[in-house]
Every structure is written in C-alpha cells, then in structure tokens.
C-alpha positions as CSV (number, residue, x, y, z in Angstrom):
1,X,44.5,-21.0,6.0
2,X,46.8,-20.1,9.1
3,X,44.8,-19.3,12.6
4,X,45.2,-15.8,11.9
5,X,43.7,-15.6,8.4
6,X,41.1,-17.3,10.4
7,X,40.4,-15.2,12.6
8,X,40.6,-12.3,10.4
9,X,37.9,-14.0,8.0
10,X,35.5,-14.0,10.6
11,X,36.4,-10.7,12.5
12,X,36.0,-9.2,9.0
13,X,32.2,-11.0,8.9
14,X,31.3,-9.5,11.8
15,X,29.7,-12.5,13.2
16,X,31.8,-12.4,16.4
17,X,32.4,-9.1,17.0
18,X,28.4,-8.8,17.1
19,X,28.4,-11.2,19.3
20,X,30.9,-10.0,21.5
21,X,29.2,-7.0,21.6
22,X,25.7,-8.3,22.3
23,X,27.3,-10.3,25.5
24,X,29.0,-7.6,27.0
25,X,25.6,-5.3,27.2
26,X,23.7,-8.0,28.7
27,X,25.8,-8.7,30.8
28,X,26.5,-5.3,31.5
29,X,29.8,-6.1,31.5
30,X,32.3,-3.1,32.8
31,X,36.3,-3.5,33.1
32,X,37.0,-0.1,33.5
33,X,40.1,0.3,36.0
34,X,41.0,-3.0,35.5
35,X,44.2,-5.0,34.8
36,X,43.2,-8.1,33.4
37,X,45.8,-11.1,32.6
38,X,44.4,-13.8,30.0
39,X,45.4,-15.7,27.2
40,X,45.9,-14.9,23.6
41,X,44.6,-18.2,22.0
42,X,43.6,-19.1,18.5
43,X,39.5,-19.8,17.2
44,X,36.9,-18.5,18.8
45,X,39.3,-18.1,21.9
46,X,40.8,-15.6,20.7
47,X,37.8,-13.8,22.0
48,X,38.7,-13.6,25.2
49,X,41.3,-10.8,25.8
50,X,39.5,-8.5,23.4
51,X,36.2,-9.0,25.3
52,X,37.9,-7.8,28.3
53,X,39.4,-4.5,25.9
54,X,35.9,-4.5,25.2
55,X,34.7,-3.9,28.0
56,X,37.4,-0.8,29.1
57,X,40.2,-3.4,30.7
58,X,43.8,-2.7,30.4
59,X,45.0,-6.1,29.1
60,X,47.6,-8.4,28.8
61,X,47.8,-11.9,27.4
62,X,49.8,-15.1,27.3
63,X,50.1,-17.3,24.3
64,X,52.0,-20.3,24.1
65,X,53.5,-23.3,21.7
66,X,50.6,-26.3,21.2
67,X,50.3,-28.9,19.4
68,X,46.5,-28.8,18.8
69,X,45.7,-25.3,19.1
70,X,48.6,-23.6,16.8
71,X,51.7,-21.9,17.9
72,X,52.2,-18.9,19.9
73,X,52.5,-16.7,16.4
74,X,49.5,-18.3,15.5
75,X,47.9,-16.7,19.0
76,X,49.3,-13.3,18.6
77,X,47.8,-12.9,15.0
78,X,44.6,-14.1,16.3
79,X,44.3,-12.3,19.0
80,X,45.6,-9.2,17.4
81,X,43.4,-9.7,14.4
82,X,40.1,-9.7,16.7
83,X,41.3,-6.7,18.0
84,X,41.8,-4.4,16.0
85,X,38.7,-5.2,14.1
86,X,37.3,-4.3,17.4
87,X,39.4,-1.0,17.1
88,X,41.2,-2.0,20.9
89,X,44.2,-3.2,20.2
90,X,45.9,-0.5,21.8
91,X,44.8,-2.0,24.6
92,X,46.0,-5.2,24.7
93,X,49.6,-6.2,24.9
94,X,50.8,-10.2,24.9
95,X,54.3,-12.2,25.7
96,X,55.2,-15.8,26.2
97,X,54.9,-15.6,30.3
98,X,53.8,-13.2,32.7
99,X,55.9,-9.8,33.4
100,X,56.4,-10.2,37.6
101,X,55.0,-6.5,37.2
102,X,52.0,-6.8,35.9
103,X,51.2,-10.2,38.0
104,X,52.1,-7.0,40.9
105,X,48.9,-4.8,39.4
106,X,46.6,-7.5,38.4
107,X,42.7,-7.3,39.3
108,X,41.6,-10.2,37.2
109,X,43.5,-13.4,36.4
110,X,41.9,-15.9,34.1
111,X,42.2,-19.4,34.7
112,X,42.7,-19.9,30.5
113,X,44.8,-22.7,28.8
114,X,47.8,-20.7,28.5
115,X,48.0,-19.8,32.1
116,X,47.5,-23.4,33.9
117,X,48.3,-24.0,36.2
118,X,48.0,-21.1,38.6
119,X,51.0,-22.2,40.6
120,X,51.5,-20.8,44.5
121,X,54.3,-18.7,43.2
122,X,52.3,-16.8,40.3
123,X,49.7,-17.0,43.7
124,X,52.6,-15.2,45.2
125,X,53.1,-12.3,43.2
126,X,49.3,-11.2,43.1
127,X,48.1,-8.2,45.0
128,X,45.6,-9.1,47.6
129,X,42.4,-7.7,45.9
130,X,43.0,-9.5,42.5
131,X,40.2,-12.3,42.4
132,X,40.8,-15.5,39.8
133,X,38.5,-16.7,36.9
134,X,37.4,-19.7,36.7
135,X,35.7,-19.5,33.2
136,X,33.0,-22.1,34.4
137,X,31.1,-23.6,37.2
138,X,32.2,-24.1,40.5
139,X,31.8,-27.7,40.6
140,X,33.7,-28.4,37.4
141,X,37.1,-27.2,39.1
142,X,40.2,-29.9,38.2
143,X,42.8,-30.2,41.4
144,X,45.4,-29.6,38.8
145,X,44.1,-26.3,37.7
146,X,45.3,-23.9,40.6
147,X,47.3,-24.4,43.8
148,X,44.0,-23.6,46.6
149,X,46.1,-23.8,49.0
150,X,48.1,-20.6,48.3
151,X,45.2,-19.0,47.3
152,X,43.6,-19.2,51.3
153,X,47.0,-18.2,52.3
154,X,46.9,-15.2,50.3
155,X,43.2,-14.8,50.8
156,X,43.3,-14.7,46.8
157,X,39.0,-14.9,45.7
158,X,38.1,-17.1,43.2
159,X,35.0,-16.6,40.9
160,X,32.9,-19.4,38.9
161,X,30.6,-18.7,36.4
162,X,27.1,-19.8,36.4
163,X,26.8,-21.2,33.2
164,X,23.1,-21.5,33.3
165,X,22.3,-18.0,33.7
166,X,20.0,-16.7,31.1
167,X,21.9,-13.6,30.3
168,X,25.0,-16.2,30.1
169,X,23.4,-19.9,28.7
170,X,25.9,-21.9,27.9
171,X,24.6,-25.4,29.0
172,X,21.8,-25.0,26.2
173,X,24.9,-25.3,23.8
174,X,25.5,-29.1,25.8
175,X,22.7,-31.3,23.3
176,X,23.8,-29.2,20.3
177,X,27.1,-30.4,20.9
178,X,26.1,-33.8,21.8
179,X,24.4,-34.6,18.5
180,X,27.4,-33.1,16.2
181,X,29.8,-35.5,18.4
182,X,27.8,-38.3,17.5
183,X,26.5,-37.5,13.8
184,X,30.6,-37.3,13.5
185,X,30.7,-40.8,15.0
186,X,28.5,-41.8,12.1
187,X,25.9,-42.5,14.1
188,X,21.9,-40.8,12.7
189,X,20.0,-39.2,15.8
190,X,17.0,-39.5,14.7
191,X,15.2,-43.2,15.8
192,X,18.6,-44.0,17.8
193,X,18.3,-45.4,21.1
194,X,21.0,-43.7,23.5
195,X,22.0,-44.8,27.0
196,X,23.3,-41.8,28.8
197,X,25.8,-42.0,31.2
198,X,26.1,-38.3,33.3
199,X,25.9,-37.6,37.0
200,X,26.0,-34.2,37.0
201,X,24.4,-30.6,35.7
202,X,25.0,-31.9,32.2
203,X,22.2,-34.5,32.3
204,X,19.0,-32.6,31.5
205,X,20.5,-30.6,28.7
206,X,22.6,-33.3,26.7
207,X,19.1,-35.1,27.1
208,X,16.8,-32.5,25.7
209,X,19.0,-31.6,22.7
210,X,19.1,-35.2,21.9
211,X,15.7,-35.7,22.5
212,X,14.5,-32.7,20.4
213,X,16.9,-34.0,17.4
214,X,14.1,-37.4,18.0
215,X,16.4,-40.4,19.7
216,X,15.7,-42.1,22.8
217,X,17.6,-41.5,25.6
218,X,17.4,-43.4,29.0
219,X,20.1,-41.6,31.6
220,X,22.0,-43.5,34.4
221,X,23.8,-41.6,36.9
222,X,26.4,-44.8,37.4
223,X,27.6,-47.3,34.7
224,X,26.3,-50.2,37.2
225,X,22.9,-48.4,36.8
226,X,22.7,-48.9,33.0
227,X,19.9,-50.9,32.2
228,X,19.2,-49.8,28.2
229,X,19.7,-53.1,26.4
230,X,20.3,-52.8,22.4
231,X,21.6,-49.4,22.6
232,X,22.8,-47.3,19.4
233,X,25.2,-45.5,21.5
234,X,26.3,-44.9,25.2
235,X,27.4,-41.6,25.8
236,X,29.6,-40.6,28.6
237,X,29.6,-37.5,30.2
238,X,30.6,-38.4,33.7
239,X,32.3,-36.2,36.0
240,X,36.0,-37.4,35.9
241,X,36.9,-36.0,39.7
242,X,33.7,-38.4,41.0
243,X,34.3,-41.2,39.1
244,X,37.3,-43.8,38.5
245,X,38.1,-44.4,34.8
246,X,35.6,-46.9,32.9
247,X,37.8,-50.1,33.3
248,X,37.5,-53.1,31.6
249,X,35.1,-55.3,33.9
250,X,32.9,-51.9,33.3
251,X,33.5,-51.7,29.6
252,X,32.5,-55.5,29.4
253,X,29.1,-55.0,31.1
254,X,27.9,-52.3,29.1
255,X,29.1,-54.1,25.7
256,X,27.5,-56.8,26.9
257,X,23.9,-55.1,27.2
258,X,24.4,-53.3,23.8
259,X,26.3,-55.2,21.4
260,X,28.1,-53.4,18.4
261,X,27.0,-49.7,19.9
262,X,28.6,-46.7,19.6
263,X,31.1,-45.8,22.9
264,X,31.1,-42.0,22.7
265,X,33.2,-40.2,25.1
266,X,31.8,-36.7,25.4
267,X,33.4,-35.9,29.4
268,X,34.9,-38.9,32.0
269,X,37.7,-40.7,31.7
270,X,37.8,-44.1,30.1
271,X,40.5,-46.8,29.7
272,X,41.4,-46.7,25.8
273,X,43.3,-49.8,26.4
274,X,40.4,-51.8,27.5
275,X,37.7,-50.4,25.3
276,X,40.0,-51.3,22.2
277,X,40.2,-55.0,23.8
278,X,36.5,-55.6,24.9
279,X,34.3,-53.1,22.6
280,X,32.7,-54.9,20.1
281,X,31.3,-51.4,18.5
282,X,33.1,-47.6,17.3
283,X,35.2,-46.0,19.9
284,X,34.2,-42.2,19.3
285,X,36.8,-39.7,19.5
286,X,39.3,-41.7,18.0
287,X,41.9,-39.6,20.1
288,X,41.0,-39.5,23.5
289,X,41.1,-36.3,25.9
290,X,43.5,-35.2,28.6
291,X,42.5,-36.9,31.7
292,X,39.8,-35.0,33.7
293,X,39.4,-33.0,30.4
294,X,35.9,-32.9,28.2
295,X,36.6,-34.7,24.7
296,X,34.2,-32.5,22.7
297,X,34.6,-28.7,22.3
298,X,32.2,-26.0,22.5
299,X,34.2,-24.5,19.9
300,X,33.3,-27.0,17.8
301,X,29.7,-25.2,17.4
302,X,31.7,-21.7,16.8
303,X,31.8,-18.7,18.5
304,X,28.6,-18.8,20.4
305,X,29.4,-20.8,23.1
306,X,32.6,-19.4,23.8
307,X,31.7,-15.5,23.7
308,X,28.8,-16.4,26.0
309,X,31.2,-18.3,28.5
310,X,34.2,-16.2,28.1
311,X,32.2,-13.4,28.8
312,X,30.2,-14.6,31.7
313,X,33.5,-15.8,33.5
314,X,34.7,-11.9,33.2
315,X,31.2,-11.0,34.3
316,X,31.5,-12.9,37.6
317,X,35.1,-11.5,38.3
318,X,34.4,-8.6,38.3
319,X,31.3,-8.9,40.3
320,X,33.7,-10.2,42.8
321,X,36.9,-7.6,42.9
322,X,34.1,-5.0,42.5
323,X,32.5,-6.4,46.1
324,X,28.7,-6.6,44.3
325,X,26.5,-8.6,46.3
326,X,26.4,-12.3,44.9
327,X,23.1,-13.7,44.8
328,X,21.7,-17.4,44.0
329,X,21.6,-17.6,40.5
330,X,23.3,-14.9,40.1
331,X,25.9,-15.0,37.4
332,X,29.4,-15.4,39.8
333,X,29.7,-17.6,42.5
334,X,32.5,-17.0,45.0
335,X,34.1,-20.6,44.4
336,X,36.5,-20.9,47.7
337,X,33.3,-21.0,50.0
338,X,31.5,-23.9,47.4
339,X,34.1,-25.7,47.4
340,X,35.0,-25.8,51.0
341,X,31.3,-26.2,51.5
342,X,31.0,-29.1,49.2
C-alpha cells in the first residue's frame, strides 16, 4: 500500500480527522488571517498542513524526495488525501521549495523535516512579523536546525511548544513509546530490570510508563553514574547537544556492570563502531539515528502523538504573531529569550 492509500485508509476511518478536530478546540486553535508555510509529509505527518487549513490558515507546503519517509508524490497524495477528507483542500497548495513570494507573506513558518534547515537567506526573505515553529520544546533545539543568528538580525520570533501542557501532553506518549522500542528489541517489560540513562525532561515519564508496564528501573543522569548491576536493558535517552557520543571506554563500563543486556538507543548519540566491538548483548535499533536525532518515533504509536504536537507547535505560533501574553506553563514559549537565557 503506497503512502497515500495510507493515508486515505485512515482519513476514510475517521480516527485522525477526529482527532485533529478534538486538538484544535482545545486548543482553541485559530489561523484565521494567516499564511502558514509547512511541510506536506507522509503518516501521521501529513497532519500537519491540514491542521493548519483546519484551523482557517491559508496554506502552503513543501514535500521533498526521502529515503525513509516516501517520495515527494508520496507527500502530495498524503497530504492531499487528509485534506480533502477534511473538505480543505482548497486551501492548501504544495511545491518542491518555497515560492520567494509567499516566504514575502508568511506569518507562520514551521520548522518541519522538509524545510530544515531554516537558512539566513530563507531568514531573509521573511516579513518582520512572521514568527517560526519550533514543533517542540525550547530546550530540545539542534544548532543545525535554523541559522539564530539571522533570526536576531531580523528580529524574526521563534515559538517552542510546551509539550507537557495538559491541553497538548505529548511527554505522556514518552513510556508508551519506550516499552514498544524495547518489546521490538525482544526484550519482555514485565520483571525486567532497566538502567536508565536520561538527563533531561524525558526522565520521569519514560520511567513511569515503564514502571506501570511492571520493570524496574533505576535512572542515572550520567553514564559514570550507572550503578544497576545485572541489568536487562540500558536505555538511552540522553540529550545529544549536552553529551559527547557513548565511546568505547564508556560502552565498556556499562557492559561490564550488565553483561549480555540489551543497549537500546531511544535519544543520544552512541558510537555504533564501538558498541559492535565491546557489547556483549543486542544493539537496539539495528540502524542507528541521524546524529542529535531521537532513534524512536512518536509516529510509531500513530497519530496521537503527532496531532497533539503538531497542533500544540501551531498553537504557540500563533500565540506569538498574535502578541497574546505568554505565561509559565503556558502552551508557547518565546524560544530566542530561553535560549539566550540558558
């Protein structure tokens, strides 16, 4: 089945479009006025440019050629499909790469697959009240993402998306996908003894999840903290722009406390090299991620995740181009002032 039967299979069921629709009232979500410049993207992406139709935007979306996620065809008919199931396809149009006039109109501009990176010439070419999407939390931002640079030049705002927001709750989604990751490993949850490896906002919810599903987990915010000996599985989720990849003097230790375990790489960078020399136990994925990039999908888990995030990220946008007040907890965060903060 192509990505577009797909995606009409399950526009057809309903299951996203209610969902799309459920997301966008409690989030009160309102485009109206707006230019907004996303991706057309296959699976439960696809979601994303008819959200913002949705939700009364004039859009326009950029698909491209990948390897892993279908070809640019492949995005149109997905896309497309999802639209006009949702009856606003009219509203949507979608090329290879962006028209210099549109970039010239545009109020929102998501910071989607398709469109990395935001170079300081597409940075250019933006109007000075167009604000960017992050699509997730401030501190999850990748260097290689968007030039910052150009955007202080400009004075170009930026928007993160709190991800824990209740109206948004996409963290919750974090164990879920935790324990399908490692039932695909081969690995049964219940009785296992997991060492945890996270330093960041991940940590409490990959631990409930896994807890709930009844292992034993034990987190350490550094590998050198790892003290779980006789471990089922270590799972990493380390953030990749705090950490240097696991090497093999790292790789060594932690084999060496747990024997034939599971190494499950769920977010941080590890050297494949090594691990295949020195790692007694599974290597889980067998491919490995882009660097900096999380190994896992939410996608994996279906729409959910994604309409809530997609969604949310639009949410906090417009929050921002519309001026709203932010507040903490809030669902947007303006990221430039984080970030310079931090």
């Amino acid at each position: 089945m192509s990505a577009g039967h797909a995606a009409r299979a399950e526009a057809d069921g309903s299951d996203i479009l209610g969902s799309m629709r459920r997301r966008i009232e409690a989030l009160d979500l309102d485009l109206r006025g707006f230019l907004v410049i996303t991706e057309a993207a296959t699976g439960a992406y696809a979601c994303t440019a008819p959200l913002a139709a949705m939700a009364g935007a004039r859009v326009h979306a950029i698909g491209r050629d990948t390897a892993r996620h279908g070809s640019f065809q492949d995005a149109v008919e997905s896309t497309t499909a999802l639209a006009e199931a949702a009856g606003v396809a009219d509203r949507i149009t979608i090329s290879r790469t962006i028209p210099p006039d549109l970039l010239a109109e545009c109020d929102i501009l998501t910071n989607s697959g398709h469109l990395r990176p935001i170079t300081a010439d597409t940075i250019s070419q933006l109007p000075e009240r167009a604000v960017i999407a992050l699509m997730f939390e401030a501190w999850e931002f990748r260097e290689s993402d968007l030039d910052l640079a150009a955007c202080r030049r400009r004075g170009i705002r930026i928007a993160a998306v709190n991800e824990r927001h209740p109206d948004v709750a996409v963290f919750p989604f974090l164990g879920t996908l935790a324990e399908h990751m490692l039932t695909d490993a081969g690995l049964v949850i219940r009785g296992a003894r997991i060492q945890l490896l996270c330093d960041n906002p991940f940590a409490p919810f990959i631990e409930r999840g896994l807890r709930q599903a009844g292992a034993f987990v034990e987190t350490a915010a550094r590998p050198a903290a790892a003290r779980m000996s006789d471990s089922d599985a270590i799972l990493v989720a380390l953030d990749p722009s705090r950490n240097a990849e696991l090497d093999e003097e790292t790789l060594g230790r932690l084999g060496a406390l747990s024997p034939g375990a599971l190494l499950a790489q769920f977010w941080g960078d590890i050297d494949r090299e090594a691990a295949d020399r020195v790692w007694s136990g599974a290597i889980w994925p067998r491919v490995t991620s882009r660097r900096g990039h999380m190994a896992v999908l939410l996608s994996d888990l279906g729409h959910e995740p994604i309409v809530r995030l997609q969604a949310g990220g639009l949410r906090a946008a417009e929050l921002v181009a519309r001026g709203k007040p932010l507040s903490e907890g809030g669902v947007a965060e303006l990221f430039l002032e984080s970030h310079t903060a931090a």
